[in-house]
N, C-alpha and C positions, 0 to 999 in steps of 0.2 A: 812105760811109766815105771820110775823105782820108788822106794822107800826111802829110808835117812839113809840107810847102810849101804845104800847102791845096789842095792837087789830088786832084779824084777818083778813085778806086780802085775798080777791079772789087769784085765779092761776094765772098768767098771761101769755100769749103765746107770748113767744120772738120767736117763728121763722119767718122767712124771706116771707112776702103773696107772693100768687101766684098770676103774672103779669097778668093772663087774669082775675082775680077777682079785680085787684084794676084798669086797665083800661077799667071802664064803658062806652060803646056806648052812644051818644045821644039819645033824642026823635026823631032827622030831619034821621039820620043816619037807625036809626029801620024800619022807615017810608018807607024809600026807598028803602029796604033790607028786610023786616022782618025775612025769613026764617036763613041770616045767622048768627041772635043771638039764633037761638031756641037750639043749643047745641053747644057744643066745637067743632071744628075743628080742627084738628092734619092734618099738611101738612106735607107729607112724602118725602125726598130726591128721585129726578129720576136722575138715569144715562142719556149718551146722547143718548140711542136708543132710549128710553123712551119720550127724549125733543121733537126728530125727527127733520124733516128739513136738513137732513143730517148730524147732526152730529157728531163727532168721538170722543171718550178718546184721551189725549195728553199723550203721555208719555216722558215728562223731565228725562233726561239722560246726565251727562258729560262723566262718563266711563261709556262702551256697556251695556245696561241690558240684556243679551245674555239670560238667562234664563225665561224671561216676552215678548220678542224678538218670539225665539220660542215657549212659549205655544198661544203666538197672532195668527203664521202663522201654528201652528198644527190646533189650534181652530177656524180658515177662521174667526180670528178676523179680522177688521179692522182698526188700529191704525194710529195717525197722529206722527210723531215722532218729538223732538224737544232736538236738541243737544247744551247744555249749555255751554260758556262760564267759567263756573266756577262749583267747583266741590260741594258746599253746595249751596239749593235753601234758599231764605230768607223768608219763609211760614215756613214750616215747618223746617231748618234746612239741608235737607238729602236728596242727589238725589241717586237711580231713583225715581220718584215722578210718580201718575199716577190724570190727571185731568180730573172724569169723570163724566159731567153735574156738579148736587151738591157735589160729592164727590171729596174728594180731599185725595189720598188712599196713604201713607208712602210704600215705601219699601218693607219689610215684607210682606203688608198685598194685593200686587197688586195680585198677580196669585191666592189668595181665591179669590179677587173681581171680576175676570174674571171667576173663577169658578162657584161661584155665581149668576152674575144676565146674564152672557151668556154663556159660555159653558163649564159643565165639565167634561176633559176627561177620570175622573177617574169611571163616572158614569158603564161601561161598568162593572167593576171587583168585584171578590166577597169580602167580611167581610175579607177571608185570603189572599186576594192579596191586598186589602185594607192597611191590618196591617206592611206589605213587605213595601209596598210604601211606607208608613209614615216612616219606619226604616231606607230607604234609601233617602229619601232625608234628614232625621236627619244625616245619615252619611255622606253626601256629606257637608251639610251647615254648621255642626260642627267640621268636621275634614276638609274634602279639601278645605271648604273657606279659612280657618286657614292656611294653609297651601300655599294656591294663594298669600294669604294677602301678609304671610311671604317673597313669592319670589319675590313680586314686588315691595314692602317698605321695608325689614328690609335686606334682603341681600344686601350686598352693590357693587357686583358687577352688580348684575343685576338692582339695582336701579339707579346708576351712568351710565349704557349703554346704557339701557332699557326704563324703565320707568321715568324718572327726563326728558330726551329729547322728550318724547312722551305727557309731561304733558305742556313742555314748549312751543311745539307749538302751541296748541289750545290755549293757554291762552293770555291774550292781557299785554303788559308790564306795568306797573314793577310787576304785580301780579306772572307773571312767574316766578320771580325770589326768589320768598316768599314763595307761597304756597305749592310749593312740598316739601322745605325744612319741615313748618313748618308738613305736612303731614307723611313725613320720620320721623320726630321727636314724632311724634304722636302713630304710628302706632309702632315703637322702642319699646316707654315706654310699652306699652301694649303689646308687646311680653313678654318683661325682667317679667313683671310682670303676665302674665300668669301663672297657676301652670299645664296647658297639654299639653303646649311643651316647653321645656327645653333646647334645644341645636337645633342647626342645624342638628345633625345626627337625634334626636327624629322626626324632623320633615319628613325628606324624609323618615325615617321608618315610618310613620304613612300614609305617601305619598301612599307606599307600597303597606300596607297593606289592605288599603282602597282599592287601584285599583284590588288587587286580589279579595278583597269578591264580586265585582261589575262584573268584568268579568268574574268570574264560575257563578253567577248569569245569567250572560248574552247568557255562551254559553248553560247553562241548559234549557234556555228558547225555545219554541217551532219555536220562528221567528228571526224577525232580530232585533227585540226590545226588552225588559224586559220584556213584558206580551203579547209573540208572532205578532201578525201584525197589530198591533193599537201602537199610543203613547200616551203615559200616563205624569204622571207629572214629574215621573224621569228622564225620556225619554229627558223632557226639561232642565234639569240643566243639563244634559251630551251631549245632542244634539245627544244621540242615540239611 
């Protein structure tokens, strides 16, 4: 790098400092503390077993999280439940929401976080029930969620019966009279525009066939559950 006059110039580092190096402690603050400038300190996020005092994870919910529901009461979790008003939280976006201590856990990612820092039920199984597991709950979240989605938003019988009157009464007015609409509208387009299910027949044939690999699995199995007399994490999206 040069200057105007064609002379070279040191490097210079444009990236962005790091906040514990440009906010320096006093001398009164050192004084009174010493020990806690002698290195960095990383404070790590605790859940609420951890905070104590009793505290419990919330789990925000407008529609059932029947599947985070059951792995709580397989796993003698204890859960505070809190049933929303309205179908998106305004934090993130997207209910079910799980709010635990410092964490504040999407959707997705609540029944790892239960696995994690308190019980997992899958610990009991080997490397190849392990692999099973994973396969079936891919097949349950990518084909039968798809498939629920579709029967309660995009059919219109059972939207108009069903679900549109089951959404209006929780909801306080005039939002009931918006939201399911805009929802049905929502959940439509991203049908139409899907390319893995195609028509209403693709869909109950996928319906199908899904439930047949589940239940020769099921009856193959040693007990009353997928991987004989425990429940595992499948166990919880089918509630068997």
């Amino acid at each position: 790098m040069t200057d105007i006059g064609g002379g070279l110039l040191n490097e210079v580092d444009l990236s962005f400092p790091d906040r514990n190096d440009t906010l320096l402690p006093t001398d009164r603050s050192k004084a009174a503390n010493p020990r806690s400038f002698g290195r960095k300190v990383r404070v790590l996020p605790k859940t609420s077993a951890e905070l104590g005092s009793d505290a419990r994870p919330s789990l925000h919910q407008f529609f059932p999280a029947w599947d985070v529901q059951a792995y709580a009461r397989f796993a003698e979790i204890k859960l505070h439940m809190v049933n929303s008003q309205y179908p998106e939280y305004e934090t993130t976006g997207a209910l079910p929401q799980l709010n635990d201590g410092h964490f504040l856990v999407p959707a997705g990612d609540i029944i790892l976080h239960l696995q994690t820092y308190y019980k997992d039920l899958d610990a009991p199984l080997t490397d190849k029930q392990r692999a099973e597991s994973i396969a079936f709950r891919a097949l349950v979240q990518e084909k039968l969620a798809r498939v629920l989605d579709y029967c309660q938003w995009v059919d219109p019988i059972t939207y108009s019966e069903v679900t549109r009157p089951a959404v209006q009464r929780v909801m306080p007015f005039p939002l009931n009279r918006v939201v399911p609409k805009l929802l049905h509208a929502r959940h439509t387009a991203a049908f139409h525009a899907s390319t893995s299910l195609l028509s209403k027949e693709h869909v109950y044939l996928t319906a199908r066939d899904s439930y047949v690999a589940l239940n020769s699995f099921l009856e193959a199995s040693d007990g009353p559950y997928f991987f004989g007399t425990k429940y595992v994490r499948p166990s919880c999206l089918l509630r068997v």
